[in-house]
Structures are given as structure tokens and as C-alpha cells.
VMD Tcl script that draws the C-alpha trace (Angstrom):
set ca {
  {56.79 -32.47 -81.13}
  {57.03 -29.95 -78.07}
  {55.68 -27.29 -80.53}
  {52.49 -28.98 -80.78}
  {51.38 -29.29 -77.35}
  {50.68 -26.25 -75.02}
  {53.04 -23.98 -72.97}
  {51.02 -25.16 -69.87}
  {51.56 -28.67 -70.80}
  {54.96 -28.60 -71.20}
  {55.28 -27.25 -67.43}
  {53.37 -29.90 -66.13}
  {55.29 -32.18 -68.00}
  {57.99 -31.37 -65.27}
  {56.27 -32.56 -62.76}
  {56.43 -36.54 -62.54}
  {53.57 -38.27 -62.44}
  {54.47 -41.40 -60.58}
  {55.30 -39.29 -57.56}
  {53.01 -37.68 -57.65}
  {50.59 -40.53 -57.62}
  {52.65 -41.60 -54.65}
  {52.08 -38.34 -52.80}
  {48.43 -38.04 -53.34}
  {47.94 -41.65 -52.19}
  {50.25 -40.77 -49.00}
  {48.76 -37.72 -48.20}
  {44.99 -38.78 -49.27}
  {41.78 -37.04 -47.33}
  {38.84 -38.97 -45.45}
  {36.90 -38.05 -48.08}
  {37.28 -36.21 -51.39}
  {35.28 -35.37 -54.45}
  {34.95 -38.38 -57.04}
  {35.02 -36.42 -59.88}
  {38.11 -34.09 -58.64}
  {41.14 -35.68 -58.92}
  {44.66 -34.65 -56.81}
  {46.08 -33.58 -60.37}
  {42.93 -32.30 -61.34}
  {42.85 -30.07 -58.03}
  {47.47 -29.35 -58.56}
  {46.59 -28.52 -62.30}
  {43.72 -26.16 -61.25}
  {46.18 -24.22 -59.01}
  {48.80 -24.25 -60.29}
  {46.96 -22.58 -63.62}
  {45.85 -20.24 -61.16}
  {49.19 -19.23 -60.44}
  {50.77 -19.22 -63.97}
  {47.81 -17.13 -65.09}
  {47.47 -14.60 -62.85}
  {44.13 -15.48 -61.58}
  {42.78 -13.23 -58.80}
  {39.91 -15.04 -57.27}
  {38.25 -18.84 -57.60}
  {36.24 -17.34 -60.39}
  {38.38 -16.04 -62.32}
  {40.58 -19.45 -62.59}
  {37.64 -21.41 -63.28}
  {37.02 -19.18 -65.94}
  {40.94 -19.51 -67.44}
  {39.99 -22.93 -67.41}
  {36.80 -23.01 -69.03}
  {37.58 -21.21 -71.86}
  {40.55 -23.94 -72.47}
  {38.43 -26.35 -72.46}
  {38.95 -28.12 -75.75}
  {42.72 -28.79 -74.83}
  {41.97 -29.87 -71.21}
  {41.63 -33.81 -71.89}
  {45.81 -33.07 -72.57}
  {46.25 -32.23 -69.18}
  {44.32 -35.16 -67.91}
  {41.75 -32.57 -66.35}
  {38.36 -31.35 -67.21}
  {36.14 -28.39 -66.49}
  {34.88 -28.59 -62.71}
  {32.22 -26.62 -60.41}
  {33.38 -23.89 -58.97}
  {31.77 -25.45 -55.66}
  {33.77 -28.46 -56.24}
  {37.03 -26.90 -56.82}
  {36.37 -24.82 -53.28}
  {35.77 -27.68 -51.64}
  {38.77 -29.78 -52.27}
  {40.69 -26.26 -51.33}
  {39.32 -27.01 -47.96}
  {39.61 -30.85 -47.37}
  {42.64 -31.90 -49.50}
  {45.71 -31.71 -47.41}
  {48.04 -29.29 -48.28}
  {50.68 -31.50 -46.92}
  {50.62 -33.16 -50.37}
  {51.85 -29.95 -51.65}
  {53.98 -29.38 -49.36}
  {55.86 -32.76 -50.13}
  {55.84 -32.26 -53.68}
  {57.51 -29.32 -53.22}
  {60.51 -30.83 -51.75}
  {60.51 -33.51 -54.50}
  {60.36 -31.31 -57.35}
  {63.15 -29.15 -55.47}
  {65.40 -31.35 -55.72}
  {64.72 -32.49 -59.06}
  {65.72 -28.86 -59.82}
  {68.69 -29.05 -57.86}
  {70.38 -31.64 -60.41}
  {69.94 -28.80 -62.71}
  {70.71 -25.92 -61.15}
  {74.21 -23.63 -61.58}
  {76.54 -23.56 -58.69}
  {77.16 -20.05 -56.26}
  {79.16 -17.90 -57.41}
  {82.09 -18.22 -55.02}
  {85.07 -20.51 -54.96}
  {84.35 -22.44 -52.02}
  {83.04 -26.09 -52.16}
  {80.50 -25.51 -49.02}
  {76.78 -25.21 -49.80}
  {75.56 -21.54 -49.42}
  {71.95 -21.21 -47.45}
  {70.16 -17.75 -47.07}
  {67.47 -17.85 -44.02}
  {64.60 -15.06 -43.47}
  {60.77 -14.74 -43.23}
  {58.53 -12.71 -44.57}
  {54.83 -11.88 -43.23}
  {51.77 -11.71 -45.91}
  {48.86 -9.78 -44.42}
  {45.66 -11.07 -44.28}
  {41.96 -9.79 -43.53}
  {41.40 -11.10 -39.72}
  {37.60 -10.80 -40.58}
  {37.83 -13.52 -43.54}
  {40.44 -15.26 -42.24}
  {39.81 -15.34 -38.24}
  {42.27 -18.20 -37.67}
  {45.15 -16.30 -38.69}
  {45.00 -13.74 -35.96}
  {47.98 -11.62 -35.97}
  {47.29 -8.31 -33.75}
  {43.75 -6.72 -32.44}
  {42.54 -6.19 -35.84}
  {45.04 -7.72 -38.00}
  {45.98 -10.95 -39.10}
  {48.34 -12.38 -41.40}
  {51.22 -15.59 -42.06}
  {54.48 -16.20 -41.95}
  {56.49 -17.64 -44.70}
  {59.88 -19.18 -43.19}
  {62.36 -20.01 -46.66}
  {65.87 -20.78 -46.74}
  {67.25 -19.96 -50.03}
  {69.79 -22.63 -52.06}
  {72.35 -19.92 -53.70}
  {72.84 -23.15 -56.24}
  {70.74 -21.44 -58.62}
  {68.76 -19.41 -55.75}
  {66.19 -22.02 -55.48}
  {63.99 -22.24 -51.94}
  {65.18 -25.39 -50.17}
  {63.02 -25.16 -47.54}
  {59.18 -23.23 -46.85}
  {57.63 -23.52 -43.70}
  {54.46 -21.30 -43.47}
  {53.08 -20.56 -39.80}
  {51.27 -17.97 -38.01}
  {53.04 -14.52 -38.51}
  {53.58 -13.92 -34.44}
  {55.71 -16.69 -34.74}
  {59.54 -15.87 -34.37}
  {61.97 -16.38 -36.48}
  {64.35 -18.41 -34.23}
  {62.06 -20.83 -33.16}
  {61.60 -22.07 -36.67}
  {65.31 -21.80 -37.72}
  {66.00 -23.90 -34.73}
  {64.18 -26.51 -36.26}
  {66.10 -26.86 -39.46}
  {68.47 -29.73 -40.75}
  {70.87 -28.52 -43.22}
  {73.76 -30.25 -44.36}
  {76.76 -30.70 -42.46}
  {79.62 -27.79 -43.74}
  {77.12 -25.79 -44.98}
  {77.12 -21.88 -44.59}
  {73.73 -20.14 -43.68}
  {73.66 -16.52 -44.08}
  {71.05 -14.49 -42.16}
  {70.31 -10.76 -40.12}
  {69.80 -9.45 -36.95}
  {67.03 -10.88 -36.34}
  {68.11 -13.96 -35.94}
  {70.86 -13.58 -33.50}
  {70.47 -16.06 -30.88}
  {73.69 -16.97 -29.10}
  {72.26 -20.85 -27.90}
  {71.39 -20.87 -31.96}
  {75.03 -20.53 -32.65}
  {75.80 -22.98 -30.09}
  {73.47 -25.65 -31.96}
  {75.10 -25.10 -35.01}
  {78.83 -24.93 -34.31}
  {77.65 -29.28 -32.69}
  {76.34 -29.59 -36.05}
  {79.20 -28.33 -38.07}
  {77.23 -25.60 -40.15}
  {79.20 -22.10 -40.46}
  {76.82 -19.02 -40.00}
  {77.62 -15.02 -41.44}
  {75.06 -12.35 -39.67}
  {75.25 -8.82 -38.47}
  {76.72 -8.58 -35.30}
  {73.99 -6.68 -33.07}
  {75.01 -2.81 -31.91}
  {74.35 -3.81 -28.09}
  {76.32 -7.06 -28.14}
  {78.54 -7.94 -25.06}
  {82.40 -9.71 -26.28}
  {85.27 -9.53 -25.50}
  {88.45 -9.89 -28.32}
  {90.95 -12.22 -27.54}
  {92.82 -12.32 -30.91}
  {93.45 -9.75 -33.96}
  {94.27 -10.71 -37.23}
  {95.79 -8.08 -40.00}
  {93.60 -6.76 -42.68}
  {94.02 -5.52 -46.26}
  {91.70 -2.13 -45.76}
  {92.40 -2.11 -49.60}
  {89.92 -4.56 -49.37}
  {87.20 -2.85 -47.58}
  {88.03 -5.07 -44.36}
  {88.74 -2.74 -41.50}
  {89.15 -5.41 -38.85}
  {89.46 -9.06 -38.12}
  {88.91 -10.31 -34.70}
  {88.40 -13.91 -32.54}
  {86.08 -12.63 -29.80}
  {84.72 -14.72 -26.99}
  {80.62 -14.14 -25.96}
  {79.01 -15.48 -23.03}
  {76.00 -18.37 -23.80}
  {74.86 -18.50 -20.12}
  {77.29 -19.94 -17.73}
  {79.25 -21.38 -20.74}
  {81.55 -19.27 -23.83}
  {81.50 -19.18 -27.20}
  {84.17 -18.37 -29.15}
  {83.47 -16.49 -32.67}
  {84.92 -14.24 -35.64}
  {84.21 -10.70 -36.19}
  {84.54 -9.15 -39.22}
  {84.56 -5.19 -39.52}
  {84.20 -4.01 -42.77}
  {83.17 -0.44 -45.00}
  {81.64 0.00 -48.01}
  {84.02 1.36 -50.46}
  {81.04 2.59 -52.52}
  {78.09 3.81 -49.77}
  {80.82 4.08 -47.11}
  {78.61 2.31 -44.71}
  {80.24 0.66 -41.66}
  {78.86 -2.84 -41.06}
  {80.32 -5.34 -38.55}
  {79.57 -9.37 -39.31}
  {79.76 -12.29 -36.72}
  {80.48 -15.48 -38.04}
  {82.05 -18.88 -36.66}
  {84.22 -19.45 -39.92}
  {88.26 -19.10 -38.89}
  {89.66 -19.69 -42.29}
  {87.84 -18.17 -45.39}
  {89.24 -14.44 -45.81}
  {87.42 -11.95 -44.78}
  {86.68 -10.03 -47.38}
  {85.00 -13.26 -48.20}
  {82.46 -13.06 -45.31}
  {81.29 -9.59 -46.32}
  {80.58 -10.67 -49.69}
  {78.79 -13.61 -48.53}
  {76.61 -11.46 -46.28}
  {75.94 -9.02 -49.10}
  {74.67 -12.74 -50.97}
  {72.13 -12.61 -48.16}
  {70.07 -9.73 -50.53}
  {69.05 -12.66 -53.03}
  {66.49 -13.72 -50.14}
  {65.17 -10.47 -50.27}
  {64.72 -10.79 -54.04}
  {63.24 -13.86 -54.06}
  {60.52 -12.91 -51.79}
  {59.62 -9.92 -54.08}
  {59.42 -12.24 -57.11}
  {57.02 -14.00 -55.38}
  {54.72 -11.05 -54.17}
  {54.70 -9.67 -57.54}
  {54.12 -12.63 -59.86}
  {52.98 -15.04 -58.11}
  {49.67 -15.63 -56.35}
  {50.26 -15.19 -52.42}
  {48.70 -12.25 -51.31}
  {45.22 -13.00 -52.97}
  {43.58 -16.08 -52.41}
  {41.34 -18.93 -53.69}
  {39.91 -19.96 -49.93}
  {39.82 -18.65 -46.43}
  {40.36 -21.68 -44.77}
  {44.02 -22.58 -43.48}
  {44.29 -25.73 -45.79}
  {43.31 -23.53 -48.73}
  {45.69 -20.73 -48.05}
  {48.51 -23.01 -47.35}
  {47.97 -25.37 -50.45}
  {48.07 -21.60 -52.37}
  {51.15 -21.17 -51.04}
  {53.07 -24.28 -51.31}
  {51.67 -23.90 -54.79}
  {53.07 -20.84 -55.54}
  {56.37 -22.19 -54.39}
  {56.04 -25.41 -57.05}
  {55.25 -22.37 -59.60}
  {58.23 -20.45 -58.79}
  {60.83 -24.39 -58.92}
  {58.84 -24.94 -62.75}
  {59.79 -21.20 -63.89}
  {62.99 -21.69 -62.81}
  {63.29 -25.81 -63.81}
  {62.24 -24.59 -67.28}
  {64.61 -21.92 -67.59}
  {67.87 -24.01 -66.61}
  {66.67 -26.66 -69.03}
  {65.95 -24.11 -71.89}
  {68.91 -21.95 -71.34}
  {66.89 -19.07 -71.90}
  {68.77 -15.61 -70.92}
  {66.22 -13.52 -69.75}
  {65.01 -13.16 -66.31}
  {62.66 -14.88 -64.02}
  {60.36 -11.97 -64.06}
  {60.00 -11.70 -68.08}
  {59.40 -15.54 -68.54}
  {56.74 -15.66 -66.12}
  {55.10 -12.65 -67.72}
  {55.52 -14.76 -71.16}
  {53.91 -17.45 -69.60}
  {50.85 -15.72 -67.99}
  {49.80 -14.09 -71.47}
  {50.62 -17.57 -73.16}
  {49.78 -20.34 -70.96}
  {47.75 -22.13 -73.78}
  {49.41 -21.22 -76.72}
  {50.82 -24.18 -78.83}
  {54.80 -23.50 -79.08}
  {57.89 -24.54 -77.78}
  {58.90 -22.85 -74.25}
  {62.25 -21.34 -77.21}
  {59.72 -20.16 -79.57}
  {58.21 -18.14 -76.36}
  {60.83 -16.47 -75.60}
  {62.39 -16.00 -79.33}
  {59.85 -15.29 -81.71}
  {61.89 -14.10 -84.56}
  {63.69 -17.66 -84.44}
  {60.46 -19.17 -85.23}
  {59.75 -16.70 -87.88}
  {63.22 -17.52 -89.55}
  {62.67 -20.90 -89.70}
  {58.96 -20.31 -91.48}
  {60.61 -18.15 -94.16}
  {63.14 -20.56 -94.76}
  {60.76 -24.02 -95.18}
  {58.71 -20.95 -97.72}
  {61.53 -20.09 -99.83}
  {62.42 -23.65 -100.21}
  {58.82 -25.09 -101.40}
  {58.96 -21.99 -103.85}
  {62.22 -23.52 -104.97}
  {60.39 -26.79 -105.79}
}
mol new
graphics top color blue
foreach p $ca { graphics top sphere $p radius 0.5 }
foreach p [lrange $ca 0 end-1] q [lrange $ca 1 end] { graphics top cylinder $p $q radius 0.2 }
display resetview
């Protein structure tokens, strides 16, 4: 029964083993420790994460006190030199692809966006995590700091991250989001900072609709106005034409105030038919990036880590990520209502307890049913 084994296992039980055996093999080092396994080293992190741990110690601690219901996981107690040493030689590229694998394993489960339309809904930003240029020298950010980049595009089906690319934090934004492949009809939602008119250009050729801020210095001229409903909020609707070098562009904007902060904000998108009170709400959809990114800082194990070396901090990360797909995984499948934030606290103080993930989050259920099974052997 799922009450008998641990909370921990039950996670892991997620995670398919005969991809990941594929994975490890792909992604396999020139040479790793015999008696440290690929799960052994995932199950070791990602206990790290789920716990709470702040330092290599402290997770091979967690560990070591659980050690008479490790041989369930399929791990054992390891060196604390050993488990800092496949940090630094196992690939995190393994990770990384299990990642993606267990994503969309999620996906199948996942609730659609909220809105009406049939078109996938993206959210693209980056967020820097500081780090100490003196233990980390490879990671060189300014004079005396350094730090990384984390590059996610968020899947509003069930705000899931789709995509993670982690790189050094002077890296722009742009030059990453130029990279990306997302499905064709799709609508990526992003800021300012991303406003990069030969962008556009690539994705208007690969039919993907974008909704951003349309920058307070921006040159365009309007060639077409549409009525509005300033019920609505929606004080304008405009087809505008922008120059991309010698070439033209031509795009929507959107002017629209906050009925409730009365804040003016204009949005650029290259969507003609969905109304546009619609693109305003989708941009204010953009904030779930923004909330995802905090989730992670605050429960999750990305601003403190296990190794200094660029293959450790990365696995951490991509880690962290697989974390953040199991919490959520585990919640669709349990149809638990309670947030993110207070499972994962459940699940840090009970990793190793022996209940069902239901019996976590409702106690008094179980308690119920005990009473019940009492009165009725008192009846006998």
C-alpha cells in the first residue's frame, strides 16, 4: 500500500526508471565512482532539495540518519567525499534532459490556462542568482561580483517551466530567447526587456504571437484605429507600422488603464484578432513568471549550494527544477487544494514519514478512518 512506503519514495516513484537508465547511460562521464550510482547521486539531490539541506553536510546527514529505509530507494549511505566528487564529474546534462522528460510527463497532467483560446500560453524572463566570485571564480559577473542566469519560459498549462537554460548572468536576455523553439500558434508573453524588433521579425516567420510592453522611446507610426469599449479598461486599439532596418513591420498596439491602480500601460503585440481587452489580461498572466521564480528562491535550494564547480551548481539547479515538476506532478495527481508553497513545507518536515502523500496533507482523514476500524473491533 502507498501508506506503507515513505513520502520520499512515493516522489521518486514519479520519476521513471527506464529513462532514466537511458539518460544516465547517454549522458555517462569518463569516469565515475563505482560505488555511486546516477540514481544514487539524483536521489542524493534531490533529498537535498526536498529537505531543505543547506550545505553537502547537512544532506549527508538527512541521509544518514534514514538509513534503515535507504535500501527502498535503491541508495545507500555514501562519503561525503564521494558525493562531492560526482557533483563535479557527472554531467549535469543528464539533469538537464531529465528535466524535459519528466516535464512533459507532467504536461499530460496538467490543467489548461485559464482563457478561452485554444493557443498555448508561454511566459519568458530571467532571473540572476548571485554568487560569491571568490568561491565561484568562473562565474564572474562584475569586478567583485559574480553570479548566473536562469533563462525559463513558463507553460500557463498548469504554470509548469517548459524550458531552463542557465548561463552566465551578463548574458542578455535576447540572445537566449532567440534561441528558442516553441510551438507554432503559440503566444509568448514577456517585458521590456526583451523588445527586440528583428526578434519580432523571427517570430511573426515562425507563426508564434508575442504580448510585451511597448517601450516609452519607441519610434511608429499608426496606420489604422480600431474602436474600443473604455468600459473595458481599453483606451485604444491601433495597427502601427515600425521600422526593422531598411525593412517594416507591421504590429498591434494596445492602450489600456487600470480600472483599479489607474495605471496607464501600452502593450505591443502581433495578434490582429483576439480582443483587446484580451491582450491586457494576457500580459497581466505574465506575473505568474514572477511567482514562479520566488517559489523557487524560497523553497527550493538555488541560492545555496552543494559545490563550487559549474557542473555542481548547474546539476543543483536543474535539480531544483525536477523538485519543483514532482511538487507540482504530485499535486495534480492527488488533487490536493492547497498551495505549492504549503505542500513543499509538508514535505520538507516529512520526507521520511510512512503515509500516503492524502494523509500528509489531511491528517484528520486518517484519524477518522482509525476511529472507525476501533469502534468496529469493539463491536466484535
Amino acid at each position: 500500500m502507498q501508506s506503507a512506503i515513505t513520502v520520499f519514495a512515493q516522489f521518486l516513484s514519479l520519476v521513471p526508471k527506464s529513462v532514466f537508465t537511458k539518460l544516465s547511460k547517454l549522458h555517462k562521464p569518463k569516469r565515475s565512482p563505482r560505488t555511486f550510482s546516477p540514481w544514487s547521486h539524483f536521489v542524493h539531490l534531490l533529498h537535498a532539495q526536498l529537505a531543505g539541506c543547506k550545505s553537502l553536510r547537512d544532506g549527508i546527514m538527512g541521509m544518514n540518519a534514514a538509513s534503515s529505509r535507504l535500501y527502498h530507494l535503491g541508495v545507500k549511505p555514501v562519503p561525503r567525499s564521494t558525493f562531492a566528487d560526482a557533483n563535479n564529474k557527472r554531467p549535469y546534462a543528464m539533469f538537464e534532459a531529465l528535466f524535459g522528460e519528466l516535464y512533459t510527463r507532467c504536461l499530460s497532467q496538467a490543467p489548461k490556462h485559464k482563457f478561452s483560446f485554444e493557443n498555448k500560453l508561454f511566459s519568458l524572463d530571467a532571473s540572476v542568482i548571485d554568487l560569491c566570485l571568490t568561491l565561484f571564480p568562473w562565474a564572474k559577473f562584475r569586478t567583485a561580483k559574480g553570479g548566473i542566469k536562469v533563462h525559463t519560459v513558463v507553460d500557463h498549462d498548469g504554470y509548469l517551466p517548459a524550458v531552463v537554460t542557465v548561463t552566465e548572468a551578463k548574458c542578455h536576455e535576447v540572445n537566449i530567447a532567440k534561441l528558442l523553439k516553441l510551438p507554432k500558434g503559440s503566444i509568448v508573453v514577456f517585458d521590456r526587456g526583451y523588445n527586440d524588433y528583428t526578434w519580432f521579425r523571427q517570430l511573426c516567420k515562425s507563426d508564434v504571437f508575442l504580448v510585451t510592453r511597448l517601450k516609452s522611446n519607441a519610434r511608429f507610426r499608426v496606420i489604422e484605429r480600431h474602436r474600443t469599449d473604455r468600459a473595458t479598461g481599453v483606451t485604444s486599439d491601433h495597427i502601427i507600422q515600425v521600422a526593422v532596418g531598411e525593412k517594416t513591420m507591421t504590429l498591434r498596439r494596445v492602450g489600456y488603464r487600470d480600472q483599479e491602480t489607474n495605471n496607464y500601460l501600452e502593450f505591443l503585440t502581433n495578434h490582429m484578432t483576439l480582443p483587446a481587452r484580451t491582450i491586457a489580461d494576457i500580459y497581466k498572466e505574465r506575473w505568474q513568471v514572477e511567482i514562479f521564480f520566488r517559489f523557487i528562491k524560497q523553497n527550493l535550494k538555488i541560492k545555496s549550494f552543494l559545490g563550487n564547480s559549474k557542473n555542481a551548481v548547474l546539476s543543483q539547479v536543474y535539480v531544483a527544477m525536477i523538485a519543483y515538476l514532482l511538487l507540482t506532478y504530485q499535486k495534480f495527481l492527488s488533487k490536493i487544494g492547497i498551495s505549492l508553497h504549503y505542500l513543499a513545507r509538508l514535505v520538507q518536515r516529512n520526507l521520511f514519514q510512512c503515509c500516503s502523500i492524502l494523509d500528509l496533507v489531511e491528517p484528520q482523514r486518517k484519524r477518522v478512518k482509525f476511529n472507525n476500524t476501533k469502534q468496529l473491533s469493539l463491536l466484535d
